[in-house]
C-alpha positions in Angstrom: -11.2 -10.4 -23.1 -12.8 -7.7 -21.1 -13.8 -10.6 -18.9 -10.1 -12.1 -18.4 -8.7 -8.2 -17.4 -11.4 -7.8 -14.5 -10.5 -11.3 -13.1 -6.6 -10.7 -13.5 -6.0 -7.3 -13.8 -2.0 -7.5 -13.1 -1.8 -9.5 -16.1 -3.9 -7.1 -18.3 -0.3 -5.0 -19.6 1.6 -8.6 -20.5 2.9 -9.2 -23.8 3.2 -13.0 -24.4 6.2 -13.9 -26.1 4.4 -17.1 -27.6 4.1 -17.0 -31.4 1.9 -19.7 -32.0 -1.9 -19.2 -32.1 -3.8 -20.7 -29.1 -6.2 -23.9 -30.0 -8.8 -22.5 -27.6 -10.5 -19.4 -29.7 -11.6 -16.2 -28.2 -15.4 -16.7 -29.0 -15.1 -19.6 -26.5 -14.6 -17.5 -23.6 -17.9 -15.4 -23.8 -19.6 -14.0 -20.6 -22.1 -17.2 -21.1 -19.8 -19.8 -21.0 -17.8 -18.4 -17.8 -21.2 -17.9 -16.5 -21.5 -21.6 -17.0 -19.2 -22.8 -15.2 -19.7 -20.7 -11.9 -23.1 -21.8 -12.0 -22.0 -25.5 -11.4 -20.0 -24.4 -8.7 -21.1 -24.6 -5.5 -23.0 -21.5 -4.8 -22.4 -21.3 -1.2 -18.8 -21.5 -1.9 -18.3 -19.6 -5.2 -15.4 -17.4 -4.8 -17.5 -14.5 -7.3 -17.3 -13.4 -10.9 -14.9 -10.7 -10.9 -13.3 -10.9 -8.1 -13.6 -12.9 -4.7 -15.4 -11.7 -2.1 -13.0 -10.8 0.8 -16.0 -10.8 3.7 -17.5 -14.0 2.5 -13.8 -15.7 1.9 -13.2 -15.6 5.6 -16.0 -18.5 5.9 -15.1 -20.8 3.6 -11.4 -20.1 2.5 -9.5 -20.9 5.9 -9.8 -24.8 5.4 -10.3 -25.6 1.7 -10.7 -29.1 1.0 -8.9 -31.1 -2.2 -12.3 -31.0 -3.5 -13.0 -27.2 -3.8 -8.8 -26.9 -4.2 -9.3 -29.1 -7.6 -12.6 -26.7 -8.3 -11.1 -23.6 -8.3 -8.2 -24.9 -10.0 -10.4 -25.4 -13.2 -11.9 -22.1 -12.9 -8.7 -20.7 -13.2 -6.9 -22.8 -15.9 -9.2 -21.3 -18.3 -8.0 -18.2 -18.1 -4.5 -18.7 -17.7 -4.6 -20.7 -21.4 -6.4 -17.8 -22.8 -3.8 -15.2 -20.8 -0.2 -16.8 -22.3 -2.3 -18.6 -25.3 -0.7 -22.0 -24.3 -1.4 -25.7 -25.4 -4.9 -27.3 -23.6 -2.1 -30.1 -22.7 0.3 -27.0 -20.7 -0.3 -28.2 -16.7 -1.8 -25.5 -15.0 1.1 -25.4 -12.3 3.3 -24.1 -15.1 0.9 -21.5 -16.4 0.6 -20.0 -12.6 4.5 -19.8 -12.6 5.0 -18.4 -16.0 2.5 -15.8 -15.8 3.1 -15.2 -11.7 -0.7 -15.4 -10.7 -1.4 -17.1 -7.4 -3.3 -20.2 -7.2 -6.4 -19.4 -6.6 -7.0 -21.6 -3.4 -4.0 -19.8 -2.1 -5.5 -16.5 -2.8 -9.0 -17.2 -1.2 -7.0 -18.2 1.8 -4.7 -14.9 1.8 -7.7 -13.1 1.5 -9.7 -14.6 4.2 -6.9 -14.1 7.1 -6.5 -10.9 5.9 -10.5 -10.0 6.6 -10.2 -12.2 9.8 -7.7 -10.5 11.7 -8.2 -6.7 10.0 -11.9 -6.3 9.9 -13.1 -9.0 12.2 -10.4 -8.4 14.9 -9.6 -12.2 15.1 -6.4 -13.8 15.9 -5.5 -16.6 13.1 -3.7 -19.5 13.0 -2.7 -20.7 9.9 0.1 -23.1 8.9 2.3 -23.0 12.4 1.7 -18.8 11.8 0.1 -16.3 14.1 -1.4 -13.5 13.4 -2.4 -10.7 15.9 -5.0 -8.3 14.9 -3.3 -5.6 17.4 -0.4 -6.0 14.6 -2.2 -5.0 12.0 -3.3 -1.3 11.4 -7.2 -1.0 12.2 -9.3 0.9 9.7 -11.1 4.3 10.7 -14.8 5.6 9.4 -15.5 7.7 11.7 -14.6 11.7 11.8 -11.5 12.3 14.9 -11.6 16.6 14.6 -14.8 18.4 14.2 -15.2 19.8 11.2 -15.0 22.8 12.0 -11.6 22.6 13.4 -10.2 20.9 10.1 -8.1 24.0 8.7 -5.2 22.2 7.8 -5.3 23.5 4.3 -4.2 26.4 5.0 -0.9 25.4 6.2 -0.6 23.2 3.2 0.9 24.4 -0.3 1.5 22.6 -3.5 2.7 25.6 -5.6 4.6 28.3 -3.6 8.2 28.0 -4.9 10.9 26.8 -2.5 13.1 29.3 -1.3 15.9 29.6 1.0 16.2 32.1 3.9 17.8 31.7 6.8 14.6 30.7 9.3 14.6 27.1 10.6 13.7 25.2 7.5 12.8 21.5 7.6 13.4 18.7 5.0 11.7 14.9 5.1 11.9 11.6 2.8 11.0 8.2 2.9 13.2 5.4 1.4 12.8 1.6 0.8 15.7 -0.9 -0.7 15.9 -4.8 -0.6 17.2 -3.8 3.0 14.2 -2.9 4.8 12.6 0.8 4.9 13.6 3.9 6.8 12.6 7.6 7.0 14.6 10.8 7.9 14.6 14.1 8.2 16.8 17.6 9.1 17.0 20.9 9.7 18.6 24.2 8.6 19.7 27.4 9.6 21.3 29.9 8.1 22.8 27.3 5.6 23.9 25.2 8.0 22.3 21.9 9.2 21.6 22.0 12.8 19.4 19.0 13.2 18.6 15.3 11.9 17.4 12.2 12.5 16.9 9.4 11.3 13.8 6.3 11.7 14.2 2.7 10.8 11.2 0.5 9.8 10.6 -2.9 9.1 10.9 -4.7 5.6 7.3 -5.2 5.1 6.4 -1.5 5.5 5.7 0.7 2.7 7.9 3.8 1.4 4.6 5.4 2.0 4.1 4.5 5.9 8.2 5.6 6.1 7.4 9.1 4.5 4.7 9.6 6.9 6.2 8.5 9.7 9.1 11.3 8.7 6.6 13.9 8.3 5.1 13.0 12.1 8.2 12.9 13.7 9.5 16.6 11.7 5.9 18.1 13.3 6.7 16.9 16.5 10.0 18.4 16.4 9.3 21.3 15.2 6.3 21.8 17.4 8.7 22.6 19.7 9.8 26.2 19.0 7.1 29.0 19.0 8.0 30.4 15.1 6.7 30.0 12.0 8.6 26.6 10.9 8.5 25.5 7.0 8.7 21.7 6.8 9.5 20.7 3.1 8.6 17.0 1.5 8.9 15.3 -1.8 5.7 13.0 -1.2 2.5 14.5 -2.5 0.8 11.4 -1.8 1.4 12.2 1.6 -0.1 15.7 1.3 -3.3 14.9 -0.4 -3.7 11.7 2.4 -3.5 14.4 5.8 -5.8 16.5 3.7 -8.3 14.2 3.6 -11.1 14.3 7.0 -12.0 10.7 5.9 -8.9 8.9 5.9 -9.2 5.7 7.1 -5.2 5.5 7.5 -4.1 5.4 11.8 -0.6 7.4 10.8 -2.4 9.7 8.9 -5.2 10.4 12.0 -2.1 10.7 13.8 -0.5 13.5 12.4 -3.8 16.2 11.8 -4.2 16.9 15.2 -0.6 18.1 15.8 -1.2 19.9 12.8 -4.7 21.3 14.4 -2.9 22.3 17.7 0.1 23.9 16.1 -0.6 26.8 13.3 2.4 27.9 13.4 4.0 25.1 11.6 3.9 24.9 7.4 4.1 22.2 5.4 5.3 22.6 1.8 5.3 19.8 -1.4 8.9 20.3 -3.4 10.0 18.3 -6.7 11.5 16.0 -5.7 15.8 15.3 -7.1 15.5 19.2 -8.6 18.5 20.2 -7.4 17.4 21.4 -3.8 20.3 20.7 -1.5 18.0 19.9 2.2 16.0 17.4 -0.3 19.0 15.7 -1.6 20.0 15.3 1.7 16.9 14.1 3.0 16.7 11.5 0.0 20.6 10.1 0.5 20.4 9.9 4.5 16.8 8.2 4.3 18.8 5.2 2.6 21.4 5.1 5.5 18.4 5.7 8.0 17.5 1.6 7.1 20.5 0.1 8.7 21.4 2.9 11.2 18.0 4.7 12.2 16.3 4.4 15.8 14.0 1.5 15.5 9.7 2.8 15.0 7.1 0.6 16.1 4.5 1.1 12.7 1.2 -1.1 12.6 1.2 -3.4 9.4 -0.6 -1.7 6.8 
C-alpha cells in the first residue's frame, strides 16, 4: 500500500465506494513484484519507481510510440485495480476516469514540455500548441541582495495587533473564481478611503501570484510618500515567501528590493474575515477586480 500512495499520492485520502472485495489481493502488490515489472521495462525509457523523472522525461516523453503508450499503460492498470478494488476485466480507460488519474503517457508528456521550456529554455511544439519559454516564469538560485542588506524582517510582523489610527493605512487581497483571478488594494485616512485600485490576471494564475502582485503594486504606491506607511494582508504565505533570500519565485525577487530601498514602509499579516473593515473591503473588491481591474502582464507560474 505504501507503494500505491508514493506513485499516486492524490488518490492516497479516497474512500472507494465499492463494497465488493477485489480478486487481486494485497500481498500481490509487494515491492518485489512492482519491481518486476519495471525491470522488463525498457530501462532507457523507464518513467522511475516513485515517480517519473521530470529531466529525463524531456528525452523520451515528447514522441511516445503505441508501443511504450501500451507499456506504461500496464504499469499503471495495476494500480488503479488495487486503488478503486475493481474487477481484473474493468478497462483501464474507465478506471483513469473514475478515479481522475492521468494516463500515464499523457503525464510523461506534460512533464517533459514543462522541463523543456522551464528549465531547458526551449520553445515546444506539441499538438498544433506553442509554448514560449519567455512565457513561463524562470526559476532563480542565485542570491539578488547581499546579505547583508536583507533586513526585511524588521518591517515584517505576524503578531502586532491591528489597530486603527488615523495615518495612511493600506489593505491588499488576492481573489480567484471560475472567472479568472484579480488582486486589489486601498487606502485609508482618517476613516475614510482615499485610494484603490484594482489588478486583473489571467485564468491560469494562482490566488497566490494575484496576492503578490497586490502587495507589489501597494509598495510601489506607497513608496511614494516619505512616512511611515502600514500595509496590511491576509496572505501569510506571502509573508513567509519575501522573507525567504532563496526564493526561487521572479514576483517574489521583485518585491524585496523595494522593500530594501524603502524602510519606511511596514508590512503587517491580519486574520483574515475577522471583522476588520479595510480587509473586508480588500476581500469583496478583489472579486470585482477580475472583470473590471487594469489588465497585469504575470509570467506563468
Amino acid at each position: 500500500m505504501r507503494n500505491v500512495v508514493q506513485l499516486y499520492p492524490e488518490a492516497a485520502g479516497e474512500q472507494t465506494d465499492i463494497s465488493f472485495t477485489p480478486l487481486v489481493s494485497e500481498e500481490r502488490f509487494r515491492k518485489m513484484e512492482i519491481d518486476n515489472i519495471l525491470k522488463r521495462f525498457p530501462k532507457s525509457k523507464a518513467p522511475g519507481f516513485v515517480r517519473i523523472d521530470s529531466a529525463q522525461a524531456s528525452a523520451w516523453a515528447l514522441s511516445v510510440s503505441p508501443r511504450l503508450e501500451k507499456k506504461l499503460s500496464s504499469i499503471q492498470r495495476i494500480f488503479l485495480l488495487y486503488i478503486k478494488g475493481s474487477y481484473r476485466t474493468t478497462p483501464t480507460a474507465a478506471q483513469q476516469t473514475i478515479t481522475g488519474i492521468m494516463p500515464l503517457h499523457l503525464k510523461a508528456q506534460q512533464e517533459a514540455i514543462f522541463i523543456s521550456v522551464t528549465c531547458l529554455r526551449k520553445e515546444i511544439e506539441f499538438e498544433g500548441l506553442f509554448y514560449q519559454p519567455r512565457d513561463y516564469e524562470e526559476k532563480i538560485k542565485s542570491l539578488t541582495i547581499h546579505p547583508s542588506l536583507f533586513k526585511i524582517i524588521n518591517q515584517f510582523s505576524t503578531t502586532k495587533p491591528y489597530k486603527e489610527d488615523n495615518s495612511l493605512i493600506f489593505f491588499t487581497d488576492g481573489s480567484k473564481t471560475e472567472m479568472g483571478t484579480g488582486c486589489f488594494y486601498c487606502a485609508f485616512e482618517n476613516g475614510i478611503k482615499v485610494i484603490e485600485w484594482k489588478g486583473k490576471l489571467e485564468k491560469f494564475h494562482t490566488v497566490f501570484q494575484a496576492e503578490l502582485m497586490g502587495l507589489k503594486e501597494t509598495i510601489i504606491r506607497a513608496s511614494q510618500g516619505n512616512e511611515i506607511t502600514k500595509i496590511w494582508t491576509d496572505s501569510l504565505s506571502n509573508v513567509k515567501a519575501v522573507l525567504d533570500p532563496h526564493t526561487p519565485l521572479q514576483l517574489v525577487r521583485d518585491i524585496q528590493p523595494l522593500l530594501t530601498q524603502n524602510r519606511n514602509i511596514l508590512v503587517g499579516w491580519i486574520k483574515a474575515h475577522a471583522g476588520y473593515r479595510g480587509n473586508e473591503e480588500a476581500d469583496t473588491l478583489a472579486k470585482k477586480a477580475i472583470t473590471e481591474g487594469v489588465v497585469m502582464k504575470v509570467l506563468n507560474p
